[in-house]
Phi, psi and omega in degrees: 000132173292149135005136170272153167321315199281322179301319162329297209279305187287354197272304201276006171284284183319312167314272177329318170301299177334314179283290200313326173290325169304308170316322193283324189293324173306265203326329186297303169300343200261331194288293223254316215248303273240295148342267161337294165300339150304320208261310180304325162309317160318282158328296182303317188270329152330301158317308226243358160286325188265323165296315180315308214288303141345312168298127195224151174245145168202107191090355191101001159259160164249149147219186195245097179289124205298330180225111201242125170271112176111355169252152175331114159321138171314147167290154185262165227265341146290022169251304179227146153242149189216169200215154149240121187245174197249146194308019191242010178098320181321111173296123191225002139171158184122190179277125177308319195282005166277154189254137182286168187240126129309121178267161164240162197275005163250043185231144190235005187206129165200128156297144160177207172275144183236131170258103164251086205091228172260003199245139192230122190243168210245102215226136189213129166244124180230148190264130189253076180275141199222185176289359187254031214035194179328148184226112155263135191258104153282100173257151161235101215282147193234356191288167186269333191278004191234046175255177169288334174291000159311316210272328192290320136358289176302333197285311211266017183258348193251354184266302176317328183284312174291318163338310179313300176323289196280027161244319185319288181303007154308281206299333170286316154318320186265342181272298143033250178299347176286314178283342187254051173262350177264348171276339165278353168263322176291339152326295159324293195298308202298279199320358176264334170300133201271159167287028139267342176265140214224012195297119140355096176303147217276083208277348162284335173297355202247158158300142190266036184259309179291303037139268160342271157348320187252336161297301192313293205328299177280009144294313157344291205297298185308330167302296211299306203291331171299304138324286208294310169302335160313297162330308170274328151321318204271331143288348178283322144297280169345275190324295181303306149323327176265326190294344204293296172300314168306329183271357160307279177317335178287319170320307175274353173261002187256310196288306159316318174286347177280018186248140181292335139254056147265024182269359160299331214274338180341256185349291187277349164297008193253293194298332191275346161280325166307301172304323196280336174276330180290347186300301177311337175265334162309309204260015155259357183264290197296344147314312183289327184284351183268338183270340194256015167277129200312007135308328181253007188265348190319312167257010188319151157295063172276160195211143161317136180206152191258091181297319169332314196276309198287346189257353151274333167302309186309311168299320184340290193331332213246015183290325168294324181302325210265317167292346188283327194285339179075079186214134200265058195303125192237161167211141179240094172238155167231140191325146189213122165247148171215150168242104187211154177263147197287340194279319165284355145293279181346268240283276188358282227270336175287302198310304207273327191279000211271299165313295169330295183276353158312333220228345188276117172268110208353147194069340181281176190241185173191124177251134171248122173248195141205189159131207213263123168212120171068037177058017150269118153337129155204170212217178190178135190212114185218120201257175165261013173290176198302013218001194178241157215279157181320278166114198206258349218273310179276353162310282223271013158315344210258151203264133175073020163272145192252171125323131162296126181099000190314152182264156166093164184230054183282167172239024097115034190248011199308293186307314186304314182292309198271005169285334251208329172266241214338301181306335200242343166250036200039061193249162183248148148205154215237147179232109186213135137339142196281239184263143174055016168079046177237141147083232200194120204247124214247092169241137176251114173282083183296127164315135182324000000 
């Protein structure tokens, strides 16, 4: 997943502060510490210079001469302090209260902190060699600028700064998430939106940075709605054009079969009326399946709808089929509302009663329910034929699978079309066993 904007944003914010703050703590120290601690150096190796200068060995003793001629005066004792100690630590003139330094013996100079008191002075231990052996020389600087607390200044002026940094990137964070609320709402809207809606967005409503973005989006919209309508013209012309010829031909095979002589001819004029009505009813199932597939439904018109009206109309249609067949067709419907368009119920509610008698054998019953289950909509078709085995159930959802042994010259598309109108209207649909676990209970469940 890609990196969010805002992480961007604060990533390349943060680098650059960072660096800027590091620079500023460079210039502070190189402005402030850095002097002072140069000039303190200075000192010290001066001290330790003078002290050298200073130094008389006599018997194997040192001492230290107060006026030495052509050399630097001792330093004086509020500038610097200094001690000589002999290699074994043993004070042998200067100040006591200085702390001896182990030196190492391949080191002939070293720096550091002198702890005097509460106070941490800025310190050079140097190795002396006179005829009286080693000499370690300890100076201390006393000047104020060449104490730590210079560098601790420094330590809280760069810890301040970064304190700056991490409040700065907050506060750039929140400035952030304050600037992209209008890309989480333009975000919002479209994904609260169903793939039917095609409305165009509101391009005043937008930043005029996004503004460009929402112009493509809505040519988007405007192809598609062009698109889709092309589409549903272009099955709507398809329908009319197959249906047209077909129902000529039926017209005229009704009319060839009254005429006498064609009564030799009877038997196979019958099968050539079967056939020709199963086409018709095949190129009205795959019609149906094209319309309900959601590309072409993108601008469909759903509207409130009363299933209790639309699954007693529906039946209405097959009442004669269901007495020629001795099949006892019932409707239990109770009020329903769905927002759907009707003409794809009707074919749902055609499709499963269609089947239902197809499949129902004489005497048998086929019930259309409809209402309410759990403040869900629903619809329900439930017969007394052999059903279909537990399975076998998700098989046959499927377009052109048929039951092995199936009766009839169906084409196997019935389940598939109201599997395919449920999906575009997020409906459930469920396949069980009827009552007492004989025949097959067909139901769709429609969202509250």
């Amino acid at each position: 997943m890609n990196a969010s904007i805002s992480r961007r944003l604060v990533f390349w914010l943060a680098v650059p502060l960072m660096l800027l703050a590091l620079c500023g703590a460079l210039i502070h120290y190189l402005n402030d510490v850095a002097p002072g601690v140069i000039s303190s150096d200075r000192r010290l190796k001066q001290a330790t210079a003078a002290l050298m200068a200073h130094v008389r060995v006599s018997d194997g003793r040192v001492s230290l001469e107060a006026e030495v001629p052509g050399a630097a005066p001792l330093p004086p004792a509020d500038d610097v302090l200094y001690a000589l100690r002999d290699a074994h630590g043993r004070l042998l003139a200067g100040d006591a209260r200085l702390p001896p330094v182990a030196l190492d013996s391949a080191a002939g100079r070293q720096q550091g902190i002198a702890r005097l008191g509460e106070r941490g002075l800025r310190a050079l231990t140097t190795r002396f060699d006179t005829a009286a052996g080693v000499i370690l020389i300890d100076v201390a600087d006393l000047h104020p600028a060449a104490e730590p607390a210079t560098r601790l200044g420094l330590m809280n002026t760069l810890m301040w700064d970064f304190v700056q940094l991490d409040l700065t990137l907050v506060l750039v964070w929140i400035g952030i998430q304050l600037g992209l609320r209008p890309i989480k709402r333009l975000r919002d809207d479209i994904a609260q939106r169903s793939p039917l809606d095609l409305r165009p967005i509101d391009e005043a409503s937008v930043p005029r940075e996004l503004a460009p973005m929402v112009i493509t989006l809505n040519r988007l919209f405007n192809t598609l709605r062009t698109s889709v309508q092309a589409q549903r013209q272009f099955i709507a012309n398809t329908a009319h054009q197959l249906r047209t010829p077909i129902t000529g031909m039926q017209a005229q095979l009704e009319l060839l079969a009254a005429e006498p002589a064609a009564a030799p001819l009877a038997e196979r004029l019958t099968l050539l009326k079967e056939g020709i009505r199963q086409l018709a009813h095949t190129a009205n199932q795959l019609l149906t399946l094209a319309r309900a597939d959601p590309a072409a439904n993108l601008a469909a018109k759903s509207r409130r709808l009363d299933l209790q009206a639309s699954v007693g109309e529906v039946a209405a249609k097959f009442f004669d089929r269901a007495i020629q067949s001795n099949i006892d067709l019932g409707v239990d419907a109770a009020p329903a509302a769905v927002l759907a368009d009707p003409s794809l119920i009707d074919d749902l509610v055609g499709n499963l009663v269609d089947n239902a008698l197809k499949y129902t054998p004489p005497g048998g019953r086929v019930t259309v329910a409809s209402g309410l289950r759990d403040g869900r909509p629903y619809l329900s078709v439930e017969d007394t034929g052999p059903g279909i085995p537990a399975e076998e159930r998700q098989r046959v959802r499927q377009r052109f699978y048929r039951l092995p042994n199936s009766p009839g010259h169906g084409s196997g598309l019935g389940l598939a079309i109201v599997e395919e109108i449920a999906k575009l209207y997020g409906a459930q649909v469920t396949l069980d066993a009827g009552a007492a676990g004989r025949g097959t209970l067909v139901t769709v469940l429609f969202p509250a």
